[in-house]
NUPADREN-526223 format. One record per residue (C-alpha): chain; x, y, z; residue in one letter. Coordinates in steps of 0.2 Angstrom, whole numbers, always signed. Example, Ala and Ser with C-alpha at 12.3 -4.5 7.8 and 13.67 -1.06 7.14 Angstrom:
2
SITE   mol      px      py      pz   type
SITE     A     +62     -22     +39      A
SITE     A     +68      -5     +36      S
This chain:
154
SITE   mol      px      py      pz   type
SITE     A    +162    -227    -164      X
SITE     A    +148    -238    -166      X
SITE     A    +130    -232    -172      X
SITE     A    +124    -235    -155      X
SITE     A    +138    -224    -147      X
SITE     A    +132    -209    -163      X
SITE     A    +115    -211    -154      X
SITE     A    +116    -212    -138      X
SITE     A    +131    -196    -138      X
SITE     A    +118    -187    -149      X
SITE     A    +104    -192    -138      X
SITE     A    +114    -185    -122      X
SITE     A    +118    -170    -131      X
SITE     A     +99    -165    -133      X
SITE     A     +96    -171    -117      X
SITE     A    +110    -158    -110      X
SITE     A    +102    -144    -121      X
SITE     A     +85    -147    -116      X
SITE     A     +88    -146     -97      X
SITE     A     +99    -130    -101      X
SITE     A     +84    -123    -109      X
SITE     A     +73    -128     -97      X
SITE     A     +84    -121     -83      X
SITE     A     +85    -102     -91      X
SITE     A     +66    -102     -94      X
SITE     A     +64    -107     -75      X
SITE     A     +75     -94     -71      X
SITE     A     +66     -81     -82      X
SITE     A     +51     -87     -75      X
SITE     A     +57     -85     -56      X
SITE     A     +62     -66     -62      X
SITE     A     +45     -63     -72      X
SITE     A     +37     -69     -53      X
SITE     A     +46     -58     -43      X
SITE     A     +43     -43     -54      X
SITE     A     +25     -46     -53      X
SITE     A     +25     -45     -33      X
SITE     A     +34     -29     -36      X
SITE     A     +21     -23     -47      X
SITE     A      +6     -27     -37      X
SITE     A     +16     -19     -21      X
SITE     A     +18      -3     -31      X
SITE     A      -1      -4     -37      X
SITE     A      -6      -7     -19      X
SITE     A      +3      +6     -13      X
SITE     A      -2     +20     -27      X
SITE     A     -20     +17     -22      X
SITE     A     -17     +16      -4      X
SITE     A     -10     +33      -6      X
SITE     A     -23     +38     -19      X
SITE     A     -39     +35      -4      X
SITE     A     -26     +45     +11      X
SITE     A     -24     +62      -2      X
SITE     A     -45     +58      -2      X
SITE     A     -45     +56     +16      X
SITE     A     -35     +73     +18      X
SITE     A     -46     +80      +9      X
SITE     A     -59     +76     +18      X
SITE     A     -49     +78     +35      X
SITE     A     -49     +97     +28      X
SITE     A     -66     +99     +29      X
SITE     A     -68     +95     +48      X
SITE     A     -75    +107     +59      X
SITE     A     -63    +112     +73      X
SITE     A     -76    +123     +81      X
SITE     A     -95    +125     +85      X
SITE     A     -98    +134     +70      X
SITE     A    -100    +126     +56      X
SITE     A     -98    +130     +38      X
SITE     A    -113    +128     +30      X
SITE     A    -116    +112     +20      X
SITE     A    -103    +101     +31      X
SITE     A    -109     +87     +40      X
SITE     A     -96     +81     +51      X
SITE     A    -104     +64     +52      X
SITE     A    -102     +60     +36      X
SITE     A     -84     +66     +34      X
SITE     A     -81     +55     +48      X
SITE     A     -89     +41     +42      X
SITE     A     -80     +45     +23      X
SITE     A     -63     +46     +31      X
SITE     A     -65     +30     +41      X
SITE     A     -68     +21     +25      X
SITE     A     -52     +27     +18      X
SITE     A     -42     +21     +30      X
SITE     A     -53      +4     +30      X
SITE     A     -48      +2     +14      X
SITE     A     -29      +7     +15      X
SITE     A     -28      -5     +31      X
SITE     A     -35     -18     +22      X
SITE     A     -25     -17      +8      X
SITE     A      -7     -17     +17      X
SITE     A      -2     -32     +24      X
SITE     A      +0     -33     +44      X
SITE     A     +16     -42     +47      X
SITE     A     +23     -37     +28      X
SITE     A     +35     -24     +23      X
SITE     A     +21     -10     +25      X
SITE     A     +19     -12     +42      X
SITE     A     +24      +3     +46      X
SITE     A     +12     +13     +35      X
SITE     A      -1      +2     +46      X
SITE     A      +5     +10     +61      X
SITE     A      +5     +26     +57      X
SITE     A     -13     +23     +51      X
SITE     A     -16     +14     +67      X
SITE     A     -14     +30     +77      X
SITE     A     -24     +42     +64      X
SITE     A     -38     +29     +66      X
SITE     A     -36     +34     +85      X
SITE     A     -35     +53     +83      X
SITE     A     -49     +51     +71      X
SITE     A     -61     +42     +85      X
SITE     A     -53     +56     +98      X
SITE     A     -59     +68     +86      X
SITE     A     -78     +60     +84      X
SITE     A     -80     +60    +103      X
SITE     A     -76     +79    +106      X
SITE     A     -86     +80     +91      X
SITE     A    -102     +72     +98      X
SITE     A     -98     +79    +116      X
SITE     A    -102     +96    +106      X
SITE     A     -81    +101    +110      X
SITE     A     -73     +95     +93      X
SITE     A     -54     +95     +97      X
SITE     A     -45    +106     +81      X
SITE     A     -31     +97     +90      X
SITE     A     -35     +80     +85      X
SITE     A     -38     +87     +67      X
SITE     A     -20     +93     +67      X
SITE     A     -12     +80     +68      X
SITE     A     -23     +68     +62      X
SITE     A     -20     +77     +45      X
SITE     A      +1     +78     +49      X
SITE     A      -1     +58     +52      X
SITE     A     -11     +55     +36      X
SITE     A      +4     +66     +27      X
SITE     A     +15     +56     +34      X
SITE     A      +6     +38     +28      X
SITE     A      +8     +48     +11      X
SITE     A     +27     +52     +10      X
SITE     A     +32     +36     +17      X
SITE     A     +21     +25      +4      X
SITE     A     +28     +37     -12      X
SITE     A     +46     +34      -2      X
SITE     A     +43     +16      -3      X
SITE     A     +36     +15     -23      X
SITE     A     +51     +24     -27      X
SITE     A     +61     +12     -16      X
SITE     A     +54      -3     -26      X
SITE     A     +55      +7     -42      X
SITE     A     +76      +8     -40      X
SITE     A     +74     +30     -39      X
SITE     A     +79     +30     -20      X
């Protein structure tokens, strides 16, 4: 073998190792993405769920009759309560995997405005309360069913 065979095989050599290094640190890479979009979702998701506990709370407090406890102001609940869900609807993605969790909120969003109307009529509807609160819980358990979906635990 000649010295220009000695370097040019060397030279090939490096070159085959640098571009298998390259390849597993674009693989590492690829991972390292991935579990950051998994993150975000589970961060996403723990404060969606975070606002609707908040929002139950509040949903708690509603008047479901003409008497009402001193201190409450139904207005403001309402008002309260719509900006939880503002903020969990703004957060899930309409056409991503939560979508679901959208709908569900879609529906309290309605019983939510069913509520306000009875409520302004002087008739508020402890019906709409009811399952206004059974459709929040039910935005809750499937958000912690998907965290620990993404999380490996389910």
């Amino acid at each position: 073998m000649t010295t220009d065979s000695v370097i040019t095989l060397t030279g090939t050599i490096v070159t085959l190792l640098g571009m298998s290094v390259a390849i597993r640190q674009a693989s590492q890479a690829r991972n390292y993405k991935n579990q950051i979009k998994f993150d975000i979702r589970k961060i996403n998701l723990s404060g969606v769920i975070e606002r609707l506990k908040r929002s139950q709370d509040e949903i708690r407090k509603l008047p479901t009759s003409t008497s009402i406890p001193r201190g409450i102001k139904a207005n403001e609940l309402i008002l309260n309560i719509r900006s939880h869900f503002d903020f969990s609807l703004g957060i899930l993605d309409a056409s991503g995997p939560e979508k679901d969790i959208r709908l569900i909120l879609g529906e309290a969003q309605q019983k939510l405005n069913s509520y306000e109307t009875s409520w302004n009529n002087k008739n508020p509807s402890a019906e709409n309360v009811f399952e206004l609160q059974a459709l929040i819980q039910d935005a809750v358990s499937q958000a912690n069913s998907r965290i620990y979906l993404l999380e490996g635990k389910a």
